[in-house]
C-alpha positions in Angstrom: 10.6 21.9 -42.1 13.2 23.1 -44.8 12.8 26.1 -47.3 15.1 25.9 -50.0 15.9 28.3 -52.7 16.4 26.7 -56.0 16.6 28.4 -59.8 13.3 27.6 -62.2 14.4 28.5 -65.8 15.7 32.2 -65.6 17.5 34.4 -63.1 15.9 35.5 -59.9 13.2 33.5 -59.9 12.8 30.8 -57.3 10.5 28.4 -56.0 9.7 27.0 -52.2 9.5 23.5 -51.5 8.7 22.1 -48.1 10.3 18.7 -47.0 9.0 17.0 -44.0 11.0 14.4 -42.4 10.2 11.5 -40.1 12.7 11.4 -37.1 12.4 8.9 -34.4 11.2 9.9 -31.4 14.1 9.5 -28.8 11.6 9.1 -26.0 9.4 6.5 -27.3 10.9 5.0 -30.4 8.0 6.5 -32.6 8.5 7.9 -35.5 6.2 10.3 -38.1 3.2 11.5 -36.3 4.5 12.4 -32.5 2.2 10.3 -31.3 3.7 8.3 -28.0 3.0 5.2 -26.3 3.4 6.7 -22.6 4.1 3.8 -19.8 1.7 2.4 -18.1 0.6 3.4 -14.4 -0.7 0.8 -12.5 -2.1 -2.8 -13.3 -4.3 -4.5 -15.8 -7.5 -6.2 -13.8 -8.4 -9.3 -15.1 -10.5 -9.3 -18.6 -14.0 -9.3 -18.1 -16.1 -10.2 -15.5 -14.3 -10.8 -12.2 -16.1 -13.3 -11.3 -16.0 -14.6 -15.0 -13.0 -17.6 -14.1 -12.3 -19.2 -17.8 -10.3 -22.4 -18.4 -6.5 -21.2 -18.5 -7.1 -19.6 -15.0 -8.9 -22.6 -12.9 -5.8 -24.7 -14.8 -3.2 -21.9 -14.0 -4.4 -21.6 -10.1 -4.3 -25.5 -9.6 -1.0 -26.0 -11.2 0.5 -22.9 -9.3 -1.1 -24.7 -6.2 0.1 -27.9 -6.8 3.8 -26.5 -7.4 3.7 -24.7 -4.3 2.4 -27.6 -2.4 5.3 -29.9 -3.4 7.8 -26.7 -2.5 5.9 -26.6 1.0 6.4 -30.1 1.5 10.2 -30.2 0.5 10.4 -26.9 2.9 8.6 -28.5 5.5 11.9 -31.7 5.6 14.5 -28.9 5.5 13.5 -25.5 7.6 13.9 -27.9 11.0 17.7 -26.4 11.3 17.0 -23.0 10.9 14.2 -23.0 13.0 16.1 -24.8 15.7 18.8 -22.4 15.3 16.6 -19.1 15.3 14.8 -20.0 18.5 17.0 -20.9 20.4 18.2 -17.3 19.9 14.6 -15.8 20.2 11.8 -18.0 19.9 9.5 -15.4 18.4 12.2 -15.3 15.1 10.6 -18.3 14.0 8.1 -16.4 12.5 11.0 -16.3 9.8 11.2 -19.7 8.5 7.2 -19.6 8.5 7.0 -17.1 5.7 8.3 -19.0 2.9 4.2 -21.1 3.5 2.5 -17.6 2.7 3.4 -17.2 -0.9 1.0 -19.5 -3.0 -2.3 -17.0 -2.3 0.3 -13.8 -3.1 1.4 -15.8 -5.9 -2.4 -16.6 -6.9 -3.8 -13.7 -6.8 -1.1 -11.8 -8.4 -1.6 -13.7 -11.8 -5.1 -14.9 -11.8 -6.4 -11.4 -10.1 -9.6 -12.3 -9.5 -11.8 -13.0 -6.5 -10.7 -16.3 -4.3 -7.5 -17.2 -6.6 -5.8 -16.3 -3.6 -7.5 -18.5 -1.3 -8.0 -21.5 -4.0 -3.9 -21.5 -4.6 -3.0 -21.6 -1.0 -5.5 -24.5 -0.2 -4.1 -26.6 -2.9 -0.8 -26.2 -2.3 -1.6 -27.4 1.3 -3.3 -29.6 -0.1 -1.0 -31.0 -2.3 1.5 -31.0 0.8 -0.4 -32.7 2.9 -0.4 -35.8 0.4 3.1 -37.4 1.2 2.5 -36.9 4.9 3.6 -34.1 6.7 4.2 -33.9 10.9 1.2 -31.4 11.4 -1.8 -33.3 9.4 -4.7 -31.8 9.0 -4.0 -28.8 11.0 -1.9 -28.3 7.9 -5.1 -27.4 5.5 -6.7 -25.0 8.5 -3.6 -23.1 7.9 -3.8 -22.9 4.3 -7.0 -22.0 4.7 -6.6 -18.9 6.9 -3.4 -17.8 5.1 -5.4 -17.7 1.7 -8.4 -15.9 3.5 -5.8 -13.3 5.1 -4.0 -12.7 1.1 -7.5 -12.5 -0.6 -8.4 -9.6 2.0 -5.7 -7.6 0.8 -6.3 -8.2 -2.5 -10.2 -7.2 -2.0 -9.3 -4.4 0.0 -7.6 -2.9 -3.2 -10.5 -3.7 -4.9 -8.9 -6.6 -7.0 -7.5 -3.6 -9.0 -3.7 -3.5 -7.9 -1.1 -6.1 -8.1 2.6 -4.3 -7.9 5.2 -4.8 -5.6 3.0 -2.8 -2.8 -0.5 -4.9 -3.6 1.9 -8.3 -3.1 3.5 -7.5 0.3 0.6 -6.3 1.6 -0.9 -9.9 1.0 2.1 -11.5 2.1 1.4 -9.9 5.3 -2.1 -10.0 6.0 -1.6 -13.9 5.3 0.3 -13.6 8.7 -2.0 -12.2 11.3 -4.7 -15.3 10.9 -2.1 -18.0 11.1 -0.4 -16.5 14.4 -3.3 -16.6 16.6 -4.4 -20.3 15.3 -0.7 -21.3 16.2 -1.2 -19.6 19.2 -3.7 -22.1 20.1 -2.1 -25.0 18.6 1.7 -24.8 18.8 2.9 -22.2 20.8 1.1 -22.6 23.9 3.6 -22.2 26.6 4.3 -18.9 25.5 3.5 -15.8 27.0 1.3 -13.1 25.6 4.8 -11.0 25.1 6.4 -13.4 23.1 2.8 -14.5 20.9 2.5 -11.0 19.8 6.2 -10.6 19.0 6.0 -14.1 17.1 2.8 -12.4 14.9 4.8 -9.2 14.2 7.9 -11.1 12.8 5.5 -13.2 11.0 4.0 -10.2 9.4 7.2 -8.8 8.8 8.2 -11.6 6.9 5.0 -11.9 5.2 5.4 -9.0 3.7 9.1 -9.4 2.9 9.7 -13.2 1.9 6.0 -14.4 0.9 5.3 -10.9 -1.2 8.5 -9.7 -2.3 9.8 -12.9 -3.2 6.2 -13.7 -4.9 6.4 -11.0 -6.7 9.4 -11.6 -7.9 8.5 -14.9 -8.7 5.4 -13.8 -10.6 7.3 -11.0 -13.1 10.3 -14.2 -14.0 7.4 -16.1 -15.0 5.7 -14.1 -17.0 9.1 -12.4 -18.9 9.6 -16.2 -19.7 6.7 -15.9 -21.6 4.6 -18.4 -19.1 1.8 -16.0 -18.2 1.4 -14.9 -21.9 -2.7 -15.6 -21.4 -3.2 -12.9 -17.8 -2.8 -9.5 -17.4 0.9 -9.8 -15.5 2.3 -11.2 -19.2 0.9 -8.1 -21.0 2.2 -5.7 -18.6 5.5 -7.4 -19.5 4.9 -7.0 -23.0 4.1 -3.4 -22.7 7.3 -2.7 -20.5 9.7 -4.1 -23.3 7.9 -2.3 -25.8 8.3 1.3 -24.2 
């Protein structure tokens, strides 16, 4: 606000006149009013009812699955090598080249957020895997099945509400714990109690790490490439480059 002295007509006399100006706001890029567009804290749930699936997301969840069954399959030709090469070091460190199989229920849930997209992903994907024949058979769908159960517990356990960077590895990793003790059972049965429970904490580990960081990751590329325009993880985008 200005005042400004100006003459009217005679000596001594003056008038006041009030400007206002708009200036941009250098937080928020407002201008006029003040009013700001603070970030957002925390994640969008899913519209509606959660247990309201529409079209985009049963189509979303079974292409996601199916893209993450042919990447299982292609990982399940090439991880021999490494896993060769990390237990012979420490049999236990394979828990490593397991990981990469946990991502489809982070990866599910993360975008659809709503109950069993997690579990639905995961299935299909080893599904999807199983269908140009893979060494394990049909063992391979019992582990898709417990890895999506173990995902969608951590994402019920935050109450389908959160989906950061946090919410993601903590599905990574609970997809672990399930899938150790059934390869306990099935594949690892020469080992001792020591090295099982060292085998389930790398897996974990790496859960958290590979399968949620990396899904994560994964899930914010997509949607800043404008893929995931129709769920909540596009519009959080939006919001970002608009702050």
């Amino acid at each position: 606000m200005s005042t400004t002295n100006t003459p009217a007509g005679s000596p001594g006399t003056s008038t006041t006149s009030t400007a206002t100006t708009s200036t941009p706001d250098a937080s928020t890029g407002s201008t006029g009013t003040g009013a700001t567009t603070p970030a957002r804290r925390g994640s969008i749930r899913a519209s509606g009812s959660l247990f309201g699936w529409r079209t985009v997301d049963l189509l979303t969840v079974a292409f996601l699955g199916a893209a993450f069954g042919i990447a299982y399959w292609g990982w399940g030709l090439a991880y021999g090598g490494p896993a060769d090469l990390l237990g012979k070091a420490f049999p236990p460190l394979q828990g490593i080249t397991a990981a990469p199989w946990l991502m489809a229920g982070v990866v599910g849930g993360l975008v659809i957020r709503r109950p069993g997209a997690a579990l639905l992903c995961e299935v299909i994907a080893a599904l999807v895997s199983m269908l140009p024949g893979t060494q394990w058979g049909a063992s391979t769908l019992v582990s898709g099945i417990l890895q999506g159960a173990g995902a969608e517990i951590a994402f019920l356990l935050l109450g389908y509400g959160a989906f950061g960077l946090g919410a993601a590895a903590l599905a990574g990793a609970l997809s672990a714990p399930l899938e150790a003790v059934y390869e306990w059972q099935v594949y690892w049965t020469d080992w001792g109690m020591d090295y099982k429970l060292l085998y389930g904490a790398i897996l974990t580990v790496s859960g958290a790490v590979i399968a949620g960081g990396l899904g994560w990751l994964l899930t914010r590329a997509l949607a800043k490439a404008g893929a995931l325009g129709a769920f909540p993880v596009g519009q959080e985008v939006r919001e970002t480059r608009a702050v």
